[in-house]
N, C-alpha and C positions, 0 to 999 in steps of 0.2 A: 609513471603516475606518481613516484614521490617527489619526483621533480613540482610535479601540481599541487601533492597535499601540502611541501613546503611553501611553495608560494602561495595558496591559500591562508594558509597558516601567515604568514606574514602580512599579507595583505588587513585580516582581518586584525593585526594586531596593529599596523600602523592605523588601522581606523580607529582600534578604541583608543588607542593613545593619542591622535587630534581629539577625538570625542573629548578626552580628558583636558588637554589642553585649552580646547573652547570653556568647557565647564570653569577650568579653575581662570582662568582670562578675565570673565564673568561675575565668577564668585567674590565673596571677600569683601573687606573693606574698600567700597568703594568710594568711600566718603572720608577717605584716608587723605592726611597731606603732608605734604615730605619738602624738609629743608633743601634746596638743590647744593650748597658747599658739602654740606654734610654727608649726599648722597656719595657727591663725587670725592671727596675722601676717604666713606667705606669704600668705595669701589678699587680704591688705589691700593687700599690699605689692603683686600684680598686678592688683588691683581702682585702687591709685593712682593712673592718668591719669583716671579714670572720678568718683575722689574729690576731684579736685584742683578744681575748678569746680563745688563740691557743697557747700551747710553743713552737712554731714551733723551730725548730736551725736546718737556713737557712744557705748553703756553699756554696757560690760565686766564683765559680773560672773557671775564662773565660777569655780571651782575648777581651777587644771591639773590634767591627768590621761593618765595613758599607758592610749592605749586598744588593743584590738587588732582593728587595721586598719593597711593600708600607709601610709605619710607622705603620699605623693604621692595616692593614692584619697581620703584627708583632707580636703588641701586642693584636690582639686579639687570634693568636694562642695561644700566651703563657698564657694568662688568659684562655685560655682554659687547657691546659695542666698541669699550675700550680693548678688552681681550682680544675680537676683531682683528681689530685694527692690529695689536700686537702681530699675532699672527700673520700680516699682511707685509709686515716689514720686519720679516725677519731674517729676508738678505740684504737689507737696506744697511750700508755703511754708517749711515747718520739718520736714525730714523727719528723722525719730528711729528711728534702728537700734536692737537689743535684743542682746545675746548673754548667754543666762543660762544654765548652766550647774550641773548637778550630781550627785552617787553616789544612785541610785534601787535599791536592794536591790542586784545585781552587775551592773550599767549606768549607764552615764553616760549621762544626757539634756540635749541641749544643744537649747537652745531659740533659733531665730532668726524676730525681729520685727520687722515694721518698719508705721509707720504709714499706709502709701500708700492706693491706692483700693480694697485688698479683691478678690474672687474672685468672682464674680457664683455664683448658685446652679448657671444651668448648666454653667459650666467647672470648677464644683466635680468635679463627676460626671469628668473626663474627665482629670483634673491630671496625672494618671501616666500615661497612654496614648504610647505612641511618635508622634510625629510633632502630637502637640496642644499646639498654643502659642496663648494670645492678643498676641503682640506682631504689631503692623502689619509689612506686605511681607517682608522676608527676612531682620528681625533675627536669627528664631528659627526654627532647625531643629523646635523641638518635643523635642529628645532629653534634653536637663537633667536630667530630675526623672526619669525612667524611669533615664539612665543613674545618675544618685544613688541612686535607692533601690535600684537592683541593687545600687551597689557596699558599700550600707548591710546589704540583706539577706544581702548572700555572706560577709558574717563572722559571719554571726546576728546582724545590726542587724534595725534599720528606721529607716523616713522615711514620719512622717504628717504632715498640716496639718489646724491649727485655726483656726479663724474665732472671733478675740476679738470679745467683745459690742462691747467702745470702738473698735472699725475696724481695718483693716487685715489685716494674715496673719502667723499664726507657725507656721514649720513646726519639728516636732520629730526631732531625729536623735538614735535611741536604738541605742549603741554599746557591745559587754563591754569592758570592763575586763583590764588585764592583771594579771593576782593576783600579790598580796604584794608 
């Protein structure tokens, strides 16, 4: 029966913890809007210790664009998505980032790719779920991609991933635009 009170106990704490994560998703400066080079330079720029022992060959090709979302909501998706992807090719002999970028009718979709091992079909299914990670032991909360596409959907974004034929994952963040 401690077998049960633990996992009660846990259960209800991963509940308040979504609870929390919807809340703050929600919260906030919604009305925020965020430089996209800028985002994606802090993000590099905390992603750095991580780069520094890494050959990464990084491809920048985006159009800046002022989107509307908060600065900080930004770049933390992208620290997420970049991190990621790090993570993904970290037995990659030459691992190759993608950031591509552009105005899709009144959206900007920015495209992050990277070449590493790809998403197995069954963790395809579960990518967004709270608490579903495949990294080993305690790297990963599992929160990342659910806390990203909340903070992607609460401006009227999104965050999907696709599965290129040539390998690896590119997940797409599709974010409005701040008019004129």
């Amino acid at each position: 029966s401690t077998n049960l009170r633990t996992i009660n106990d846990l259960v209800d704490r991963m509940g308040r913890i979504t609870a929390n994560l919807r809340s703050f998703a929600r919260r906030g400066d919604d009305k925020g809007q965020a430089k996209l080079s800028k985002a994606v330079d802090a993000a590099l720029q905390l992603l750095g210790g991580r780069l520094e022992n890494f050959s990464l060959t990084l491809h920048q090709n985006f159009a800046d664009a002022e989107l509307m979302i908060d600065q900080t909501r930004l770049e933390q998706i992208l620290v997420n998505l970049i991190g990621n992807a790090l993570d993904a090719m970290h037995a990659q002999p030459l691992p190759e980032l993608w950031l591509e970028g552009a105005l899709f009718e009144d959206r900007y979709r920015l495209l992050v790719r990277d070449n590493g091992h790809g998403i197995d079909d069954e963790a395809r299914k579960h990518l967004f779920e709270p608490f579903f990670t495949t990294k080993p032991g305690e790297q990963g909360l599992g929160l990342g991609l659910t806390l990203s596409a909340s903070l992607a959907a609460a401006t009227g974004g999104s965050l999907s991933v696709e599965h290129p034929d040539s390998g690896g994952t590119q997940f797409v963040l599709c974010l409005p635009v701040v008019a004129g």
